[in-house]
Each structure stands twice: as C-alpha cells, then as structure tokens.
C-alpha positions as CSV (number, residue, x, y, z in Angstrom):
1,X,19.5,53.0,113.6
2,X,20.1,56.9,113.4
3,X,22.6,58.4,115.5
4,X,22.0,60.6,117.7
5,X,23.4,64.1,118.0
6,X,23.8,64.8,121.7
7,X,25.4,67.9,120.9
8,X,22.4,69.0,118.8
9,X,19.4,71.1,119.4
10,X,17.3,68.7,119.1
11,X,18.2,66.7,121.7
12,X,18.4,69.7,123.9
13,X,14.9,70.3,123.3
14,X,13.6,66.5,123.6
15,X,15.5,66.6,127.2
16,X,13.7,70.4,128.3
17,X,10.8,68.8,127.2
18,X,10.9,65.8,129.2
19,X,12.4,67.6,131.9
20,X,9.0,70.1,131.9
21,X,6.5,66.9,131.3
22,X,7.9,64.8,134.6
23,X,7.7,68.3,137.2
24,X,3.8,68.4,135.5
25,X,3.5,65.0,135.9
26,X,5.1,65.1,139.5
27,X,2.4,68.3,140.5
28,X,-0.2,66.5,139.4
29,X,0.2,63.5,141.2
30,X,1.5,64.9,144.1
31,X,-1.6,64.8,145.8
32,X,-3.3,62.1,144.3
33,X,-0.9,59.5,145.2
34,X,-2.7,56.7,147.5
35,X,-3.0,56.7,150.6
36,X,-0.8,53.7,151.3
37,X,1.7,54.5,148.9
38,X,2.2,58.1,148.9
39,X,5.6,58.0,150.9
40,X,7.0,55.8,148.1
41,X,5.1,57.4,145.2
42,X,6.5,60.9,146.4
43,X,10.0,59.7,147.1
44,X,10.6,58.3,143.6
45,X,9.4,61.5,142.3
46,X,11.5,63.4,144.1
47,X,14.2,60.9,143.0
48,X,12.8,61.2,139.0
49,X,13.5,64.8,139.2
50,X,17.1,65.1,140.7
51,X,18.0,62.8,138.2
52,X,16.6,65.0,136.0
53,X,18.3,67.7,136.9
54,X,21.7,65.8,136.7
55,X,20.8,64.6,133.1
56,X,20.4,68.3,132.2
57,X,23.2,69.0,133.9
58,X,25.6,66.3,132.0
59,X,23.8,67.7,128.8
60,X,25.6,71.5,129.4
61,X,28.9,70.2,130.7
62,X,28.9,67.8,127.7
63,X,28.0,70.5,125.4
64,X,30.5,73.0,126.7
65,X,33.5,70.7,126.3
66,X,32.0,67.9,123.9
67,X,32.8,65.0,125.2
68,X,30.6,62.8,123.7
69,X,28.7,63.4,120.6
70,X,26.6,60.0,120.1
71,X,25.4,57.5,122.8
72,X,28.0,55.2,121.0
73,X,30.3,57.3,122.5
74,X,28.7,57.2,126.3
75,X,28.3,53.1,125.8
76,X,32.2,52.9,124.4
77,X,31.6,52.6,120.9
78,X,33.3,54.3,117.5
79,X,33.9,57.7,118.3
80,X,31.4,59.9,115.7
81,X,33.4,63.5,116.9
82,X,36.0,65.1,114.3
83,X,39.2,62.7,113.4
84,X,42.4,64.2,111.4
85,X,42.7,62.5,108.5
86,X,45.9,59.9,108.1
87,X,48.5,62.5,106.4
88,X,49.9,60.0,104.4
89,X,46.9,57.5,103.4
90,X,47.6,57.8,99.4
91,X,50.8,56.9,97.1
92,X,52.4,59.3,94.6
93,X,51.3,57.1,92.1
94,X,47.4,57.7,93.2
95,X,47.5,61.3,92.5
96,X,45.9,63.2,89.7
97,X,47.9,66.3,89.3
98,X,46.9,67.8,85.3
99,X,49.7,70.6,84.9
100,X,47.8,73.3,82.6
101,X,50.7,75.1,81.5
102,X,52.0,74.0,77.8
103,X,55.8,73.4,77.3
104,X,56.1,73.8,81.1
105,X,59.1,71.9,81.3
106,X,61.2,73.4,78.5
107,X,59.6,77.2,79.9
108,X,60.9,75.7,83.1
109,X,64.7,75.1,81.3
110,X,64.9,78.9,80.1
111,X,63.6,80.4,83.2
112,X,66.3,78.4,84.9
113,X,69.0,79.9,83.1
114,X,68.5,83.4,84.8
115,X,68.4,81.7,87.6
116,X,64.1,81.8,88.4
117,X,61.7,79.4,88.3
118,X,58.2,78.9,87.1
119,X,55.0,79.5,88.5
120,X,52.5,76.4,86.8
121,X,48.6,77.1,86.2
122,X,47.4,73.0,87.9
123,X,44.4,70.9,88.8
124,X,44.5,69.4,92.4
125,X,42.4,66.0,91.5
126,X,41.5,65.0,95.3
127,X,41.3,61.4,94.7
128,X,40.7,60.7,98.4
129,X,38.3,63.9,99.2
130,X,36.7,63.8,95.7
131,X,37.4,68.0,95.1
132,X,39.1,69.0,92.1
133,X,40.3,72.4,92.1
134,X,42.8,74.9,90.1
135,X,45.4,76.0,91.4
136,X,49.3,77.1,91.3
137,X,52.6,75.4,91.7
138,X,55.9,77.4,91.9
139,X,58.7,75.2,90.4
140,X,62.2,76.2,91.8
141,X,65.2,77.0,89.5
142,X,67.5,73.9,90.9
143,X,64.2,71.9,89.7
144,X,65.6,72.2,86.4
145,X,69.4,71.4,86.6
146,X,70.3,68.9,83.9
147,X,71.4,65.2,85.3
148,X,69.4,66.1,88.8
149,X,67.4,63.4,90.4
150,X,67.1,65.5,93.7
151,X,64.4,66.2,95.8
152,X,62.9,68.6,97.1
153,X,61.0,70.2,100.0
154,X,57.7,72.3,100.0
155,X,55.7,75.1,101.1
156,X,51.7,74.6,100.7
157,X,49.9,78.3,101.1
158,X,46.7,79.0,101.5
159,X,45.1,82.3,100.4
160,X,42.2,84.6,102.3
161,X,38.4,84.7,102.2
162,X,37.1,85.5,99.7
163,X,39.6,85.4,97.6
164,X,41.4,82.5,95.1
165,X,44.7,81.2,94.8
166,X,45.6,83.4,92.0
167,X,46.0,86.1,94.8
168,X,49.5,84.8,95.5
169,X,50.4,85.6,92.0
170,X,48.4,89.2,91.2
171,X,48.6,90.8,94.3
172,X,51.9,89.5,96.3
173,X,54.3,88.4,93.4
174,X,55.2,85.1,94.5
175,X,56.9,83.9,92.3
176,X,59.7,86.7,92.3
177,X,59.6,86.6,96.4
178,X,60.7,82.6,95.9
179,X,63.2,83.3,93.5
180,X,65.0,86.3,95.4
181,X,64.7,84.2,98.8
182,X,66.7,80.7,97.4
183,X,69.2,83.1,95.2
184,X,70.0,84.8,98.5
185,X,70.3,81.7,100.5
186,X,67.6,82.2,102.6
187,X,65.6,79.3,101.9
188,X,66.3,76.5,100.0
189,X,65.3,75.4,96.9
190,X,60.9,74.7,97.6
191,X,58.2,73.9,96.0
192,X,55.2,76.3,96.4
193,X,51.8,74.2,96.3
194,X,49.2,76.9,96.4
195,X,45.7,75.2,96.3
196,X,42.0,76.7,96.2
197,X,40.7,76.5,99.5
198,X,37.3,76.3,98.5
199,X,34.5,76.7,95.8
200,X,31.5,78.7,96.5
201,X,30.7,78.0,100.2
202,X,33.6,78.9,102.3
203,X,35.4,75.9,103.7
204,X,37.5,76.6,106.9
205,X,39.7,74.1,105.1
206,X,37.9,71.4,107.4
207,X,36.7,67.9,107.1
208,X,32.9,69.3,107.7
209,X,30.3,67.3,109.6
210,X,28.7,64.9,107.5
211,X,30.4,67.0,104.3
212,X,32.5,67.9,102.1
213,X,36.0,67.1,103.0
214,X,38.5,70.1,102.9
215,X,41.0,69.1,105.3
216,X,42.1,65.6,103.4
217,X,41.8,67.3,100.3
218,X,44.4,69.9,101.0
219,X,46.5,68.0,103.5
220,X,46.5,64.6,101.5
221,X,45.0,64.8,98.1
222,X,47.2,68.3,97.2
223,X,50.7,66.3,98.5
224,X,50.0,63.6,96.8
225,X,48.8,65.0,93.8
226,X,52.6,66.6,93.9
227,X,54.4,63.7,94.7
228,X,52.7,62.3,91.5
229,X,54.3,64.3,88.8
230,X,57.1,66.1,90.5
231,X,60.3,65.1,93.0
232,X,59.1,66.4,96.3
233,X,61.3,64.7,99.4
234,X,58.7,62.4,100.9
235,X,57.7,62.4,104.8
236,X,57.5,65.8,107.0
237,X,59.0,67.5,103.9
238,X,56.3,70.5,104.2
239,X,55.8,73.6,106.0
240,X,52.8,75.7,106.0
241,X,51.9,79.5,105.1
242,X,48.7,81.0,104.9
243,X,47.4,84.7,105.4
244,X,43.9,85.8,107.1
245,X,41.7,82.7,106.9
246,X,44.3,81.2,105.6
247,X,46.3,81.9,108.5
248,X,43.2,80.1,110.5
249,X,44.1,76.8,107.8
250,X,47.4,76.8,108.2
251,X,47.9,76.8,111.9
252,X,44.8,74.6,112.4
253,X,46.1,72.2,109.8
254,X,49.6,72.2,110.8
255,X,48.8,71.3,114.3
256,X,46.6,68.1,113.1
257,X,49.4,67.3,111.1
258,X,53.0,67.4,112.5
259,X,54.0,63.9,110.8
260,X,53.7,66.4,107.3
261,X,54.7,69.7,108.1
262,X,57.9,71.2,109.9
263,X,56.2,74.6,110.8
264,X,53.6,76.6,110.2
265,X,52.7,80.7,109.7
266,X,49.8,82.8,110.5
267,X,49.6,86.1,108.8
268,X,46.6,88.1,110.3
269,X,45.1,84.6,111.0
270,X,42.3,83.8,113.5
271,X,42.1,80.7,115.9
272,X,38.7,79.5,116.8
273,X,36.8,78.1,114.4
274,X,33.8,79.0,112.5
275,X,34.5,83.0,112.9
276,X,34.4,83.4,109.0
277,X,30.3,83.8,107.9
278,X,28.4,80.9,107.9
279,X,31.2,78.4,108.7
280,X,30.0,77.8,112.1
281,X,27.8,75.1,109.8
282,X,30.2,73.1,108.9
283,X,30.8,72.0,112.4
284,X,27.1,70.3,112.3
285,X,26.2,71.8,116.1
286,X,29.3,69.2,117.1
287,X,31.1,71.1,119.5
288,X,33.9,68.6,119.4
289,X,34.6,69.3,116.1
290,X,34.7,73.3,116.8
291,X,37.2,72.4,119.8
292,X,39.5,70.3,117.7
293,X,39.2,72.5,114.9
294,X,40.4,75.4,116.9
295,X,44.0,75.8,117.1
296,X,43.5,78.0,120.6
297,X,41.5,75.1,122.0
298,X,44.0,72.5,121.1
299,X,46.9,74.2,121.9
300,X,45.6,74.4,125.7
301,X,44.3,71.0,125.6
302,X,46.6,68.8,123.8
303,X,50.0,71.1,124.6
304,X,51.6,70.0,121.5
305,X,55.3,70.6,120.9
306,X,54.6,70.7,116.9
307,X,55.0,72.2,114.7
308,X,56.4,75.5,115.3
309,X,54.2,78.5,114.8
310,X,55.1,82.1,113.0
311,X,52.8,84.6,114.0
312,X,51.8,87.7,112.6
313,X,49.1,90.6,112.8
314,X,49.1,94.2,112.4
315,X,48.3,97.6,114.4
316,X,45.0,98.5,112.0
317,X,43.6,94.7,112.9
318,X,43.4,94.8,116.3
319,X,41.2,91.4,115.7
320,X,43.7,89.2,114.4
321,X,46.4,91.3,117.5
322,X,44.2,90.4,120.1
323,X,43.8,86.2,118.6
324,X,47.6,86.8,118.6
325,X,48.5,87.7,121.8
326,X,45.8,85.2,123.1
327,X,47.5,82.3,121.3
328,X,50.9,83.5,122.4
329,X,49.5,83.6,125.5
330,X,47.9,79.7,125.6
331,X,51.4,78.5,123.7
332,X,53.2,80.2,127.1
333,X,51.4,78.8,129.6
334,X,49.8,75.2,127.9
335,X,52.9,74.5,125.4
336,X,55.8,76.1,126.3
337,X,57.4,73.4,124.5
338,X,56.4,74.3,121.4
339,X,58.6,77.0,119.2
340,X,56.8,80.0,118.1
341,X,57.1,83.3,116.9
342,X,55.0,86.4,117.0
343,X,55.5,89.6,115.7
344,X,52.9,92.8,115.4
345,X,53.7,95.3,112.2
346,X,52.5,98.2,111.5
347,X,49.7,98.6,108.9
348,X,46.1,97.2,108.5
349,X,44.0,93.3,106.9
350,X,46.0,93.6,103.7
351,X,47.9,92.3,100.8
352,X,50.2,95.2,101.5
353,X,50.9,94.0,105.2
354,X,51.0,90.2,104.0
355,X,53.6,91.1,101.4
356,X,56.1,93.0,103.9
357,X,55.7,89.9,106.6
358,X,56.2,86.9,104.0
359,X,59.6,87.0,103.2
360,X,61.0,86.5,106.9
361,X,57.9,84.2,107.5
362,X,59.1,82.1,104.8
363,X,63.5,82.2,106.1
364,X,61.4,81.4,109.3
365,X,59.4,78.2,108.5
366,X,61.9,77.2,105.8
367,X,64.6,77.0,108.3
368,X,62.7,73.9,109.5
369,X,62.6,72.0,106.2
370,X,65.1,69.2,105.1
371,X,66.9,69.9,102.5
372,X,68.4,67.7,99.5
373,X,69.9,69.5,96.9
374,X,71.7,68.1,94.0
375,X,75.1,68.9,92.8
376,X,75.7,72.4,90.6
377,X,75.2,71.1,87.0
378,X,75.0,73.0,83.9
379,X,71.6,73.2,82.3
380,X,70.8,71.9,78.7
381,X,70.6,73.9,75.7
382,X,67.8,74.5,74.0
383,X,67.2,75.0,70.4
C-alpha cells in the first residue's frame, strides 16, 4: 500500500477538493432534503462541514510544524519523517578508504622530520550510503613518530557551494595552517578528513527524502573509512568545521550527532535548510525533515546542550550576520546550556575572510577534543 504524504501537495489538493465538493453537495441538497427528514439531513450537513473545516485546519497546523507525515504516524505506526542516522553503525574494519597518494607513508616520514605533515589525495568508499567520492586527508607530523601506536583525534571539514574539497588546499593552505597550529601548541596533533560534499546536484549534506544519502555518508561512511586505514581515537573523537554551506553541514550535522563530535564551527554558515538553490527538494515537501534539518529549528525545539558552536560571519554578508545573531539569539533564550561562540569580522563571503577566522576556530573546537599523544621518539632514517 503507498504511503501517503500528508505533508505533500497532493494531499492538500485531494482535501480543498473534497472540502469544495461537500459545501456543493450541502447547497444542493439544502433544499431538497424531505420533508420529514430535513432537520436531520440539515444537521449532519452542518456537522459534515465543521468537521471539515477542522480537517483543514489539522492539515495547516500539521504542515506548519510537521507532526505527522504518513497516516502511520496519526494511527501510531513507524515514523516515515527524517531520522539521524546511528553515528557509529559500521566497524573500522568495514571501511573502504583507497589512499591515492604513492609512497605516502615514507613522504609522510620526511615531511615529519621538519616537523609538517602530509596532505593525502583519498577515496571516501561509503559502504553504508553507497557514495564514493575524492577527497583529502591531512596526516599530522606525530602521525609518523617511529615506535608510536597512538591515537589520534580529528577534524572533518566541509567546503562551500559550489566548490570541491580541493578548496581547503588551493585557496586556504591547510595543510600549512595545521602544521603552524600543533607546532605552536594550539591544537593537538588532528587528523583533517576533508570530504566532497556532493557530486553534481548540491546535497545540504542530508539524508534526502526518498534519496541519496549525504548525511550517513559523511557522518558514518567518511569516519569509518578513517578508522580503517589510519589510528583515529574511537568514540566522540571529532569536531566539526565547515565554511558557507558548509557552515550550514557542519552545525546541522554536529547537532544530530553529539555522540561523534566535541564541537562544531560555522564560518559564514546559514541555518534553515534548503536556502542553497534547489535544495528545498531534497526535503521531498516533508516539512519535518526541513525542521530537523534546520539547526535554528532544533536548537529552539530540542534545547540541546551539544556540541558547542563557533560562530562566524562577516560585515560585507549581512545574510550569514543576520542567521548569526538569530541563532545566537535562539541558543540564548532555548539553550542556554549549550557553549557557543560568535564573532562578526570585518570583510565580505570569502576565502579571504575564511582564512583569517580558521585558525582561532580551529584552537576553539580543538580545545574540545581528547587527546592521546605518544611519547617524543626519534623518527627512522630513510635511505
């Protein structure tokens, strides 16, 4: 039996429809009701259309705040509106990380010895979402240290629309910000997992309606993929950056996910979903999915007390400073036990902006990570 979308515009129509066909139907007998049963004939019409009017009624309040999507969900069955995936539903060993780079480990060695690490061209396999992607990993210097069996934490970023993950590298030099950031002490030794967030059609980095699956892809498949072939600390060992859209993913994602990630920053981000082009049809007219796939939304109705949020937005995008202040705003008044920052810089939506914010965005978030770190040993000798 199909399900029915009671969030859709179809059923909206079907119930205007019948709404319109019953007061024709009620004008049109009206008169013609007999004579010994008019009284009744016109009192269950009158009844037929108040309870009409509270159908349609039900129908807006339901669309408004989408309670229930299906009539499964009005009879008590499986709920058919947006669900998180489980953050930790694969093992290491199921990932399918391929590491593109040749020799990486023994480039990994020499860059260690000037004390930098390596930025890896990857393949995110997805074995639970099915999406393969490219993609970069940043491998710390301590990574490398002869004898070490640590491990350690990570920081998953997610870059703009449009735009690839390739952008971390070109245009904001992430490797070198990483380096100078753990040799000052700032931040630990990290990981930086730095997925594609989508392929052709732009993605929200959601679990769409009835589609393709972003959300477990980057919040289960990329870990895992990770965990498969490197020494990542396991549990709510990650934090979260992302800038623009990205900014949208990362707070979005980080709030469905405080069992993986310690904290979570916007740069120039947005919170309501489906403001990017087109996204709106991910959501499949499921207005429960929109809610819960707005971090505004759930922040005033779930008042969550993790993870902590970095915000950031700039005077030339007075967009991302008014979602901003609005979220600051809905985190004061709906959360106010959940840490956050929020910052406005000077400058407009650009990498220029983005590069000037990340390096306290990242002491910020990283200050939330555990940290393992092995003891100073020397590192091997190459020939």
């Amino acid at each position: 039996m199909p399900v029915v979308d009671l969030l859709g515009t179809p059923f909206l129509v079907l119930l205007v429809a019948a709404a319109a066909a019953l007061l024709l139907g009620v004008g049109y007998l009206w008169s013609r009701w007999p004579a010994g049963g008019r009284l009744v004939g016109r009192g269950i019409s009158l009844l037929l259309v108040m309870a009409m009017g509270a159908v349609l009624a039900g129908d807006l309040v339901n669309r408004s705040y989408g309670f229930y999507p299906s009539f499964s969900d009005v009879l008590g069955g499986a709920p058919n509106s947006y669900q998180s995936p489980d953050s930790f539903g694969l093992r290491p060993e199921q990932g399918r990380l391929t590491v593109l780079t040749p020799g990486w480990q023994a480039l990994g060695v020499r860059a260690a010895r000037a004390d930098r690490g390596v930025l890896l061209d990857v393949v995110f396999g997805g074995p639970r979402s099915g999406i393969s992607r490219g993609g970069l990993l940043y491998v710390p210097a301590a990574y490398f240290v002869a004898g070490s069996t640590a491990r350690l934490p990570a920081v998953e970023m997610f870059h703009g629309v449009p735009g690839r993950a390739r952008n971390y590298a070109d245009q904001l030099g992430i490797a070198a910000l990483l380096d100078a950031e753990i040799h000052a002490g700032r931040i630990p030794p990290v990981f930086g997992v730095i997925p594609t967030i989508y392929q052709g059609s732009f993605s929200d980095c959601v679990d769409a309606v009835r589609g393709q699956r972003d959300e477990t892809y980057l919040t289960v498949d990329v870990p895992t993929d990770v965990a498969s072939t490197f020494r990542v600390l396991p549990g709510r060992s990650y934090a979260l950056l992302g800038y623009s859209t990205g900014g949208f993913c990362a707070a979005n994602l980080g709030l469905h996910h405080p069992d993986r990630y310690v904290a979570a920053a916007s740069l120039s981000g947005f919170f309501t979903a489906g403001e990017d082009p087109g996204t709106i049809r991910l959501y499949g007219h499921n207005t429960a999915a929109v809610h819960r796939n707005s971090p505004l939304w759930w922040i005033t109705h779930r008042d969550p007390t993790a993870p902590p949020l970095y915000l950031v937005a700039s005077t030339g995008d007075l967009g991302a400073v008014r979602e901003e202040r609005t979220l600051a705003q809905a985190i004061r008044r709906h959360a106010p036990q959940l840490p956050s920052y929020a910052a406005i810089l000077p400058g407009g939506h650009s990498f220029r902006v983005w590069q000037v914010a990340m390096p306290a965005a990242l002491d910020w978030i990283c200050a939330y990570l555990p940290v393992a770190l092995a003891p100073s040993l020397q590192l091997p000798r190459l020939p």
